[in-house]
C-alpha atoms as a printed R data frame, in Angstrom:
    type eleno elety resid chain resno       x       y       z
1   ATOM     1    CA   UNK     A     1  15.361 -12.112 -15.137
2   ATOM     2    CA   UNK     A     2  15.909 -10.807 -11.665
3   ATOM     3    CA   UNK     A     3  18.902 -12.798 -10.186
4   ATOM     4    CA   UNK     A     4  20.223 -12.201  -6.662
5   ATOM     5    CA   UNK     A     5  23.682 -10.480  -8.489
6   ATOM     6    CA   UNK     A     6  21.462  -7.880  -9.531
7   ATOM     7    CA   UNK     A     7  19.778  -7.135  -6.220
8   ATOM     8    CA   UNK     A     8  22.775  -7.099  -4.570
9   ATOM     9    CA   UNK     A     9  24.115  -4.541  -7.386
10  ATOM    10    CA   UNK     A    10  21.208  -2.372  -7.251
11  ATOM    11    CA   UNK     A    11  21.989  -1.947  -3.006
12  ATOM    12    CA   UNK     A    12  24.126   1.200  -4.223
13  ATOM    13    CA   UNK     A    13  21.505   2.418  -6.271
14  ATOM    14    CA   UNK     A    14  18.398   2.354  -4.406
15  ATOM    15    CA   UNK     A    15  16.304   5.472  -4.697
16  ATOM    16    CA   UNK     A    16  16.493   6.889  -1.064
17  ATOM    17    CA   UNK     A    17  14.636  10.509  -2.080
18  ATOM    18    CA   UNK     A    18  14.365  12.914  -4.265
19  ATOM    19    CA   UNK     A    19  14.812  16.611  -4.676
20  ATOM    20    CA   UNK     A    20  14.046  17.984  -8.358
21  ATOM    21    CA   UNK     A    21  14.119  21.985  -7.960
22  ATOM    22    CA   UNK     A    22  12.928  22.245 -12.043
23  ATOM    23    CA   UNK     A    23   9.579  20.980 -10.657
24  ATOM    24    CA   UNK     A    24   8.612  22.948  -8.050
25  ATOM    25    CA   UNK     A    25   7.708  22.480  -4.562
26  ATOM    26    CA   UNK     A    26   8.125  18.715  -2.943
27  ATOM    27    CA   UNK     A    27   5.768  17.049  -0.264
28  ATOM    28    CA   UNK     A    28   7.451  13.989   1.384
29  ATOM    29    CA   UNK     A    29   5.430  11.269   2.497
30  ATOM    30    CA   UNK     A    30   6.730   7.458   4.070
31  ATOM    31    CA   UNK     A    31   7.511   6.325   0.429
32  ATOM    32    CA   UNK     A    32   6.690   8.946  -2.453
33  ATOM    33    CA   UNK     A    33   7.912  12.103  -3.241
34  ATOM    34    CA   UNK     A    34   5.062  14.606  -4.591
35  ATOM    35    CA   UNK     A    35   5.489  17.484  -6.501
36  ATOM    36    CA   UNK     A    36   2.756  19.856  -7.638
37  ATOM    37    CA   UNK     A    37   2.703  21.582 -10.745
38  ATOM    38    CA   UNK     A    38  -0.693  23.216 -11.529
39  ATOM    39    CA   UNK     A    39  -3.464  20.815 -11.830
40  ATOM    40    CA   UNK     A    40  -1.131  18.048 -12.137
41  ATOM    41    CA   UNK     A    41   0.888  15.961  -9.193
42  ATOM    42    CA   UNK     A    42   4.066  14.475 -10.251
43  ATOM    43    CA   UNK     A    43   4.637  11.286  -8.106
44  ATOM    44    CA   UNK     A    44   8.032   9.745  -7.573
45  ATOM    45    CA   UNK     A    45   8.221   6.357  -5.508
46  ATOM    46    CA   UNK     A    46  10.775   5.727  -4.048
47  ATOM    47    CA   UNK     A    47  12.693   2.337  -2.215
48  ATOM    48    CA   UNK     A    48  11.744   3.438   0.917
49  ATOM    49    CA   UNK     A    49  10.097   0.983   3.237
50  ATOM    50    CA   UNK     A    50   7.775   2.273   5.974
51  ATOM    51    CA   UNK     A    51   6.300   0.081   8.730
52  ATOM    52    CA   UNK     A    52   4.368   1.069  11.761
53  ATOM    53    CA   UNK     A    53   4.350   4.662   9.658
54  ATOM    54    CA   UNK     A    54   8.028   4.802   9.866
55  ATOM    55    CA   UNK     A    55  10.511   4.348   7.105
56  ATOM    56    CA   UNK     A    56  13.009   1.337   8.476
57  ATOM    57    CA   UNK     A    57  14.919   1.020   5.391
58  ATOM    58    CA   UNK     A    58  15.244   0.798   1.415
59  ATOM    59    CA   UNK     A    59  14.848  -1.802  -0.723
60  ATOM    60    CA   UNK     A    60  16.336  -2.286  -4.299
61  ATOM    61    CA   UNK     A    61  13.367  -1.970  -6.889
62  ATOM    62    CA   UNK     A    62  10.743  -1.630  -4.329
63  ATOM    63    CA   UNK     A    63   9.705   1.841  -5.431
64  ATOM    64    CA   UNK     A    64   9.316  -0.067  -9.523
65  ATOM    65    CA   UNK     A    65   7.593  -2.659  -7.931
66  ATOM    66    CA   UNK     A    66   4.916  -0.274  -6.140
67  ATOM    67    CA   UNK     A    67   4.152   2.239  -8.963
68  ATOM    68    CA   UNK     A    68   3.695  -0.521 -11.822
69  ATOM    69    CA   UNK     A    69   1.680  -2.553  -9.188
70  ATOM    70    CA   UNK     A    70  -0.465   0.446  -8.513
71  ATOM    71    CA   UNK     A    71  -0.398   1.428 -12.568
72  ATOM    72    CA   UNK     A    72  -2.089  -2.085 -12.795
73  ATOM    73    CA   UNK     A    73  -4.277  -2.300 -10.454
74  ATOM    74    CA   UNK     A    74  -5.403   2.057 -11.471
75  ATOM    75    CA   UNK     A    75  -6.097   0.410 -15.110
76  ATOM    76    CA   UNK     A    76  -8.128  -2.947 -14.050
77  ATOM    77    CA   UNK     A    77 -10.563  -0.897 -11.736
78  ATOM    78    CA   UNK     A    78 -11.292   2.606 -14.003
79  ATOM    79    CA   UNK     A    79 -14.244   0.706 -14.633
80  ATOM    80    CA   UNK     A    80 -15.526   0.747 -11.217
81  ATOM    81    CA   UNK     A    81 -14.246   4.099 -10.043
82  ATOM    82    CA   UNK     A    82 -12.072   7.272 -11.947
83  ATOM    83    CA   UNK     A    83  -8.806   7.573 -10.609
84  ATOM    84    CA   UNK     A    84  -6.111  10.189 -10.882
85  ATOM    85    CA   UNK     A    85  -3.685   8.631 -13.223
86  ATOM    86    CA   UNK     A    86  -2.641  10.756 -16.323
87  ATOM    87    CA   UNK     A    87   0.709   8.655 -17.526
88  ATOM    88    CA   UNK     A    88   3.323   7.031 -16.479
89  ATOM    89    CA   UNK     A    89   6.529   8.094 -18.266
90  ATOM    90    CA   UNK     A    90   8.971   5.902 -15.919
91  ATOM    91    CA   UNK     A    91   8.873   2.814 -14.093
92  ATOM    92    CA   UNK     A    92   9.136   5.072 -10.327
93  ATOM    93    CA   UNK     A    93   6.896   7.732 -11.243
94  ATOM    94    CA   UNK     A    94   3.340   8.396 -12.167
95  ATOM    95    CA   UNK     A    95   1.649  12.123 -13.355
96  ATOM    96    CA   UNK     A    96  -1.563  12.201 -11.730
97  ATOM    97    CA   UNK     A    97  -4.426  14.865 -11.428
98  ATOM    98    CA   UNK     A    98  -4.432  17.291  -8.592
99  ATOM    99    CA   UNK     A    99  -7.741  16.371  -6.176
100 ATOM   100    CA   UNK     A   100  -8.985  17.353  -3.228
101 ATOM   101    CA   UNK     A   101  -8.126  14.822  -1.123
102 ATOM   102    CA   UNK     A   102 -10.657  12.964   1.284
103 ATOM   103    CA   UNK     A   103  -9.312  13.583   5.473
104 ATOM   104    CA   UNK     A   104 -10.212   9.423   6.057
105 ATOM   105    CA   UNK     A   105  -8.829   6.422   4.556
106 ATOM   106    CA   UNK     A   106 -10.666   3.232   4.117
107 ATOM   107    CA   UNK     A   107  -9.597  -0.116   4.662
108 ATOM   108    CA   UNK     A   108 -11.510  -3.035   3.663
109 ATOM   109    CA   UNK     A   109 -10.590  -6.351   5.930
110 ATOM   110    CA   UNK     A   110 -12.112 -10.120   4.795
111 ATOM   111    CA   UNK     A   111  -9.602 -11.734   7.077
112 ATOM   112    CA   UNK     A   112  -8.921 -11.125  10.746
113 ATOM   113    CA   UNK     A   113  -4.995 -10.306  10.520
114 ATOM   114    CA   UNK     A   114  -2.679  -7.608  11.252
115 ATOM   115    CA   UNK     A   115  -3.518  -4.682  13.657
116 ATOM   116    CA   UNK     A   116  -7.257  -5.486  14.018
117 ATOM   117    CA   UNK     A   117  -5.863  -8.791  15.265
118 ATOM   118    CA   UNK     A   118  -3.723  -7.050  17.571
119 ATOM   119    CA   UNK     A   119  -6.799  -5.076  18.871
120 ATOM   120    CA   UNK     A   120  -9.135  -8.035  18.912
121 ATOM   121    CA   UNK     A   121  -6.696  -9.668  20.894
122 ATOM   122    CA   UNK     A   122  -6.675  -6.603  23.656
123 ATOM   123    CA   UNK     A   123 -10.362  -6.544  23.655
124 ATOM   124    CA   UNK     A   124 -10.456  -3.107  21.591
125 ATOM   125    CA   UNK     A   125 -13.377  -2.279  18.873
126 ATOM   126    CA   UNK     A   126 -11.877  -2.042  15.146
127 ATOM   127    CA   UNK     A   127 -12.903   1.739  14.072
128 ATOM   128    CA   UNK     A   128 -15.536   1.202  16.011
129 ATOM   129    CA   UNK     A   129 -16.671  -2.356  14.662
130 ATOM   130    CA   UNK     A   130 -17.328  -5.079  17.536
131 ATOM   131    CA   UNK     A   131 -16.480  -8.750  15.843
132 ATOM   132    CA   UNK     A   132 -18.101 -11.633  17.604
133 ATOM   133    CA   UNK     A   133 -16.153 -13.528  20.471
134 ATOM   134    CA   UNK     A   134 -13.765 -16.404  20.027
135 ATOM   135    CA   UNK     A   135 -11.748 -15.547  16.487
136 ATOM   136    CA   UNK     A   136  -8.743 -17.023  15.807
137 ATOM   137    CA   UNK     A   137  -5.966 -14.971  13.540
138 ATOM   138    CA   UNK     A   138  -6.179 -15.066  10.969
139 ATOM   139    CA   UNK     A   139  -9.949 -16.061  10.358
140 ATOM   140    CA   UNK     A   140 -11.976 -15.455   7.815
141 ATOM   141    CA   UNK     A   141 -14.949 -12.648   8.549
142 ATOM   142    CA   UNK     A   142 -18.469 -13.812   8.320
143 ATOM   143    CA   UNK     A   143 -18.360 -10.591   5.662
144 ATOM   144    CA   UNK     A   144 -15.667  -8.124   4.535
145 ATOM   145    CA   UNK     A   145 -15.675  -5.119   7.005
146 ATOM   146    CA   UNK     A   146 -14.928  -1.332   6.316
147 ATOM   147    CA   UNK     A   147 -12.613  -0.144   9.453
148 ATOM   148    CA   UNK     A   148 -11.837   3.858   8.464
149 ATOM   149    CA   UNK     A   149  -8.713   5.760   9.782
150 ATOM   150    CA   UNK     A   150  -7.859   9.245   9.892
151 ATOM   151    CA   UNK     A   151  -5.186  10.703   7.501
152 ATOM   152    CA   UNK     A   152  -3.036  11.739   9.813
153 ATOM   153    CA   UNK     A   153  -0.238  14.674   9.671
154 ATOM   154    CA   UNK     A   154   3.559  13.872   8.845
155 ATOM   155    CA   UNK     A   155   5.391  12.549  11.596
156 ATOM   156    CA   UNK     A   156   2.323  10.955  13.209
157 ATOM   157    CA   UNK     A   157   0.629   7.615  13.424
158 ATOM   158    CA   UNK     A   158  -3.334   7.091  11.473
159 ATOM   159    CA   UNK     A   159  -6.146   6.848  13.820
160 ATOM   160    CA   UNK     A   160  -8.706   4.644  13.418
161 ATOM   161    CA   UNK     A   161 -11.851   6.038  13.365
162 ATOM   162    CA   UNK     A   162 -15.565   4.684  13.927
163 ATOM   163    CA   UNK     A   163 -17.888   5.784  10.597
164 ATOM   164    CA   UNK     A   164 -20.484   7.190  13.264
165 ATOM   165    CA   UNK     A   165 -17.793   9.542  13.943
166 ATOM   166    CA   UNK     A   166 -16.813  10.310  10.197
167 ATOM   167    CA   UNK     A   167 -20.375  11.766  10.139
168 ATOM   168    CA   UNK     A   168 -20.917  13.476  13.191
169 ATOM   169    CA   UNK     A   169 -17.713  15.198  12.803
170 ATOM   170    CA   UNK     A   170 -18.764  15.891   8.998
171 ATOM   171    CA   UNK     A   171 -15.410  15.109   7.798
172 ATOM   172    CA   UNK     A   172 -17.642  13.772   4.779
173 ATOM   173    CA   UNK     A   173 -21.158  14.272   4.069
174 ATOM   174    CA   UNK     A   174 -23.515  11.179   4.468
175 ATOM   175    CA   UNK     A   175 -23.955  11.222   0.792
176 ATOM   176    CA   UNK     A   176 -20.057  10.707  -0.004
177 ATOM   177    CA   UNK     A   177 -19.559   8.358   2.847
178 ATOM   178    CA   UNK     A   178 -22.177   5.865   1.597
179 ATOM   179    CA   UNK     A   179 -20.414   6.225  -2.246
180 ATOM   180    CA   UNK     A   180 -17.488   5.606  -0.928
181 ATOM   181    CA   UNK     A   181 -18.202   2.561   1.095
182 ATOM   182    CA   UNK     A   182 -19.869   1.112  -1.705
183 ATOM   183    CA   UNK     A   183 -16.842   2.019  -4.104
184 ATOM   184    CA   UNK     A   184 -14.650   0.574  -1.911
185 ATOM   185    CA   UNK     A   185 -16.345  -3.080  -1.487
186 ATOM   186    CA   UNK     A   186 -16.755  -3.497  -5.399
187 ATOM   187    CA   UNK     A   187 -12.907  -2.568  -6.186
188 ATOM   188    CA   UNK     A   188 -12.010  -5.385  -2.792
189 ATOM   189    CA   UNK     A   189 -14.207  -7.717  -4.380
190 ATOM   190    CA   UNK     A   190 -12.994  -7.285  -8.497
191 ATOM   191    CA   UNK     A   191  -9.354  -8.001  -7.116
192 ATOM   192    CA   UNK     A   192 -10.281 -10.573  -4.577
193 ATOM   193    CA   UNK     A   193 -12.228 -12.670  -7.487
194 ATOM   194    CA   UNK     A   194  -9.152 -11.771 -10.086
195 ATOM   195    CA   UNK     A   195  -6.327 -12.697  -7.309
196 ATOM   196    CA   UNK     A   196  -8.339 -16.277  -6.464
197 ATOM   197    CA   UNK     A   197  -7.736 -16.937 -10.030
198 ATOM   198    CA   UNK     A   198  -4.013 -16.658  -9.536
199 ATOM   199    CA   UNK     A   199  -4.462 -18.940  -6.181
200 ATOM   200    CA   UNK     A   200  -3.662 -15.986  -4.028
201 ATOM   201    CA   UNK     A   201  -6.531 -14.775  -0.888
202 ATOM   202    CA   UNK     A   202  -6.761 -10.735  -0.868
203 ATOM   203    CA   UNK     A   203  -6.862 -10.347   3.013
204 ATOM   204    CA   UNK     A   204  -7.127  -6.549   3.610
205 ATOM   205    CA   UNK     A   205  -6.268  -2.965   1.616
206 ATOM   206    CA   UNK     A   206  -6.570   0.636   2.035
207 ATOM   207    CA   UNK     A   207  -7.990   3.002  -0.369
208 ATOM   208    CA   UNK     A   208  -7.340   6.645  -0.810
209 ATOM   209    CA   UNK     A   209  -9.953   8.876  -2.147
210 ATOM   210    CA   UNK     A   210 -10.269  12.553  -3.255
211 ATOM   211    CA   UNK     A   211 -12.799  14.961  -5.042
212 ATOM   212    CA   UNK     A   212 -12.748  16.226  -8.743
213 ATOM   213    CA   UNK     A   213 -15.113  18.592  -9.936
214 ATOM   214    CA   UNK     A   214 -17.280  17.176  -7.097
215 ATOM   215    CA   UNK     A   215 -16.360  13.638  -8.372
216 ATOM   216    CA   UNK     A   216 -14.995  10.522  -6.882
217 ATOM   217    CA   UNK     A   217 -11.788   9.435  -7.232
218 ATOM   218    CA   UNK     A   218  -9.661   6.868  -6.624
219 ATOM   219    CA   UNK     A   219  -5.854   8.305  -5.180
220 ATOM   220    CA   UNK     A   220  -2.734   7.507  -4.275
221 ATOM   221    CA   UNK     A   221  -2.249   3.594  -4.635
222 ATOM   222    CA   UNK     A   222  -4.003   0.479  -4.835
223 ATOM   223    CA   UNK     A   223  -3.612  -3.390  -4.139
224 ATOM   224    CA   UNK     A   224  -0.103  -2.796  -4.101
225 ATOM   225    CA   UNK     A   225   2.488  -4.761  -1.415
226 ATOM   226    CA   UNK     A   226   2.668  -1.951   0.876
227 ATOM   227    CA   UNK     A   227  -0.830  -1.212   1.059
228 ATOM   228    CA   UNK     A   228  -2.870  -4.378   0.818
229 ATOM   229    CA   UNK     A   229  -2.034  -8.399   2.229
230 ATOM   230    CA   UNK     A   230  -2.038 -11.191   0.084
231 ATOM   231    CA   UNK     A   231  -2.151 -14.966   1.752
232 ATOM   232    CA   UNK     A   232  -1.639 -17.935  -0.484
233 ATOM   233    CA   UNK     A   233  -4.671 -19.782  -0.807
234 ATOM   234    CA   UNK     A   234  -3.584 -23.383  -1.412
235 ATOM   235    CA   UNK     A   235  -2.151 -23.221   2.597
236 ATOM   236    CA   UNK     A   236  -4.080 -21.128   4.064
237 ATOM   237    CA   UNK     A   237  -6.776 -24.100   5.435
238 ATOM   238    CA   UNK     A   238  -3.628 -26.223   6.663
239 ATOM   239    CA   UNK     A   239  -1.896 -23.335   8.328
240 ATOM   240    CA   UNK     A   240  -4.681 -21.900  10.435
241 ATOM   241    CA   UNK     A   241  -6.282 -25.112  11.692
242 ATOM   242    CA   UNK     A   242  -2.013 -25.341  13.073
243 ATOM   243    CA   UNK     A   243  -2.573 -21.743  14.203
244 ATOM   244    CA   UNK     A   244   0.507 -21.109  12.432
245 ATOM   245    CA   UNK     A   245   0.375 -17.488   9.655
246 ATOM   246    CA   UNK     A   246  -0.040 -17.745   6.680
247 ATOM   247    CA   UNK     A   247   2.086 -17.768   3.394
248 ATOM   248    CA   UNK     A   248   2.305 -13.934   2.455
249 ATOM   249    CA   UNK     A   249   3.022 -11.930  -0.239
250 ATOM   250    CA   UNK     A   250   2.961  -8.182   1.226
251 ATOM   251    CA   UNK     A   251   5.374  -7.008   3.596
252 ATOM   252    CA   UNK     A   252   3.460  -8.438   6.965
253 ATOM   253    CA   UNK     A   253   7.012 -10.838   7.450
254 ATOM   254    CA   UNK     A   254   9.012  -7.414   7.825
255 ATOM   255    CA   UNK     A   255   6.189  -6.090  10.158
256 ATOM   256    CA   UNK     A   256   6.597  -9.108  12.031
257 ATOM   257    CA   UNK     A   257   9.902  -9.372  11.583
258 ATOM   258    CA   UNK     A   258  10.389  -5.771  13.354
259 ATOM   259    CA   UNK     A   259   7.856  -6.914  16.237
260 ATOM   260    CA   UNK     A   260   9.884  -9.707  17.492
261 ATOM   261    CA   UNK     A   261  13.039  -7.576  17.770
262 ATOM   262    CA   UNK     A   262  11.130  -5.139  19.947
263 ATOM   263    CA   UNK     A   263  10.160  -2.567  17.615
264 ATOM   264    CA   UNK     A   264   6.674  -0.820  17.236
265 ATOM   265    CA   UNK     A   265   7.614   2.302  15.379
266 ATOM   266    CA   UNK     A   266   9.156   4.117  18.340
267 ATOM   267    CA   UNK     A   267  12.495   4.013  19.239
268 ATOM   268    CA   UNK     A   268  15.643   3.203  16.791
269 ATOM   269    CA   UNK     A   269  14.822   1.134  13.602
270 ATOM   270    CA   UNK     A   270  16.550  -2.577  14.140
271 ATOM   271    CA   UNK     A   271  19.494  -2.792  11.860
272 ATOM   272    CA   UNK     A   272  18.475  -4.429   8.250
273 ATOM   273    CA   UNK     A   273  21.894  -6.249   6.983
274 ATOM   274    CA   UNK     A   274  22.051  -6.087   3.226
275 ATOM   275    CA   UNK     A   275  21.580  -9.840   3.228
276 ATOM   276    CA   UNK     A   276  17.979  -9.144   4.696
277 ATOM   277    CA   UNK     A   277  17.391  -6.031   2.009
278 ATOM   278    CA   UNK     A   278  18.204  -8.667  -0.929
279 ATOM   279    CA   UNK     A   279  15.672 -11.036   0.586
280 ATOM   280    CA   UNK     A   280  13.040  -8.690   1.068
281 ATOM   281    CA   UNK     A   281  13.593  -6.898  -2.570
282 ATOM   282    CA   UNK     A   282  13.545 -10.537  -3.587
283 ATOM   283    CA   UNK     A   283  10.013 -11.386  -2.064
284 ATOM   284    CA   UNK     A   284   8.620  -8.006  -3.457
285 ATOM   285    CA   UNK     A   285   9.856  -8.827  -7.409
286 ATOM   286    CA   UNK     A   286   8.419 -12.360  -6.447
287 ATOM   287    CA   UNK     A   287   4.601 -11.450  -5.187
288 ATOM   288    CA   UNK     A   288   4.440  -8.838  -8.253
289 ATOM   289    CA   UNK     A   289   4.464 -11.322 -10.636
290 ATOM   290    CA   UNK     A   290   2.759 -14.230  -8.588
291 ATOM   291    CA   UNK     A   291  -0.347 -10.905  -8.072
292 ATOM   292    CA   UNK     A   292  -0.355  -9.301 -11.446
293 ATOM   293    CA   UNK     A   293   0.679 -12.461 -13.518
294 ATOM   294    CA   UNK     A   294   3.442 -10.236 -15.348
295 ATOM   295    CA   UNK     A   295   6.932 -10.600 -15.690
296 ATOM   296    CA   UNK     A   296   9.010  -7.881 -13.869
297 ATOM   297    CA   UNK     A   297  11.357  -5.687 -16.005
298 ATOM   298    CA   UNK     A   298  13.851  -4.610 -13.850
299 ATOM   299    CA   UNK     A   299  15.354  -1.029 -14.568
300 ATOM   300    CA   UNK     A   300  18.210  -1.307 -12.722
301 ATOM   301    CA   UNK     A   301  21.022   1.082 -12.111
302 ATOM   302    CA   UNK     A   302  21.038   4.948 -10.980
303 ATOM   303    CA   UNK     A   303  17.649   5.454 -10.526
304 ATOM   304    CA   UNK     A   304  17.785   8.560  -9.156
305 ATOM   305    CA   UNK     A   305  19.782   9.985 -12.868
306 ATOM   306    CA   UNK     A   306  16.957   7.992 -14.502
307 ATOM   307    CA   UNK     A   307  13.929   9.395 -13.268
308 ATOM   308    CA   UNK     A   308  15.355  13.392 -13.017
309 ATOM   309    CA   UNK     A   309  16.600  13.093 -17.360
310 ATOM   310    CA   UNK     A   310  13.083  11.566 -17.790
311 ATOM   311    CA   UNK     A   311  11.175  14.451 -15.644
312 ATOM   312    CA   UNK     A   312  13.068  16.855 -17.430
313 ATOM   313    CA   UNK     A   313  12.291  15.795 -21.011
314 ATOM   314    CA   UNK     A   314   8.485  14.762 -19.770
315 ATOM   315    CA   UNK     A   315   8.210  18.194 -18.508
């Protein structure tokens, strides 16, 4: 059981980064640490929370949370698409095959929410997609939508990107483009019909993609809390015809937490008390098992000691 003692413990241990020498070069991105060895990728993920494409703050068992979220989802979907995932010797870290990753990501929106709200709102096209007039937030699409973004360098912000201009800059060949599209509306639509069962409305997610031996294949992370929104579906009717947001389950209520202080993802990072971290961490352990239907095992304690003696007897 995850009490609030525990959360509060695990403050001192959250995994802020990592930097394991015995395995070679590292790549840092917002939340996981990557380190290549060969043909393999050993992922670490940490607590790190990014929003906006910044890391604000950590958050105790956020990086467990994330990888077994993303180990689920990786196993419930290999029938729809390969993915990277070669084990998963501890709760932060998965060993994963080297690809050749794709230069757009793809995000799959059924709901109007987030920043395509925020760009509906200011009269903008959605990576290039023109919705019809008069949407509320919040609303449901008249069909799920495919609004691509650029993967964009460290330090800077994804761009979205219209999929007219995916092909005519031949970042992907027509071919790819239309498997990928496809790929990515059958994996929304197994974990929107599997999350309905659980009473919970998959809103929007990214996927990841990359190429092995000239195949497919799903990257990265999927359905998880940081990548994906997740509404509660026995409110949602009575809170939009109010116009107020929904119930969520993702981390939306820190995004919009961070908004009404001011904060966009320039300028300093608004000051997260531990009180807030404990509530947050809380929420995350929560919508894990309300999504997956599993019980979470904390592994609490120094995580960082953890995953390093388990690297070093996996590898």
């Amino acid at each position: 059981m995850v009490t609030d003692n525990l959360l509060i413990a695990q403050l001192r241990h959250v995994l802020r980064e990592t930097d394991f020498e015995f395995l070679g070069p590292r790549y840092v991105g917002k939340v996981r640490d990557n380190y290549e060895r060969g043909w393999t990728r050993i992922i670490v993920t940490t607590d790190r929370l990014s929003c906006f494409d910044v890391v604000v703050t950590t958050i105790p068992f956020k990086g467990q949370v994330l990888n077994q979220m993303a180990a689920y989802w990786f196993e419930r979907t290999k029938d729809i698409v390969d993915n990277h995932v070669i084990d998963v010797p501890d709760p932060n870290v998965m060993v994963v095959r080297s690809c050749e990753i794709l230069p757009v990501e793809v995000i799959v929106r059924a709901y109007l929410a987030g920043s395509a709200w925020r760009d509906y709102q200011a009269g903008k096209a959605i990576s290039g997609v023109r919705l019809p007039p008069a949407l509320k937030a919040s609303q449901k699409l008249p069909q799920p939508i495919i609004t691509p973004s650029t993967k964009a360098p460290k330090g800077s912000h994804d761009e979205p990107i219209a999929e007219e201009e995916i092909l005519a800059r031949r970042l992907v060949t027509e071919k790819l483009w239309h498997e990928v599209r496809e790929v990515s509306l059958a994996l929304f639509a197994a974990a929107e019909r599997e999350v309905a069962g659980r009473g919970l409305i998959l809103v929007d997610t990214k996927y990841e993609f990359g190429l092995l031996d000239g195949k497919l294949v799903l990257v990265d992370e999927i359905h998880t809390l940081d990548s994906s929104r997740y509404w509660v579906a026995q409110t949602y009717e009575e809170k939009f015809l109010k116009g107020e947001l929904p119930e969520m389950l993702d981390k939306e209520p820190t995004r919009q937490w961070l908004l009404s202080q001011g904060y966009k993802g320039e300028g300093p990072v608004p000051h997260f008390s531990d009180e807030h971290r404990v509530m947050i961490a809380r929420h995350y352990v929560d919508s894990y098992q309300r999504i997956t239907g599993l019980e979470f095992k904390p592994e609490g304690g120094d995580v960082l000691s953890r995953v390093e003696q388990r690297l070093r007897e996996y590898c």
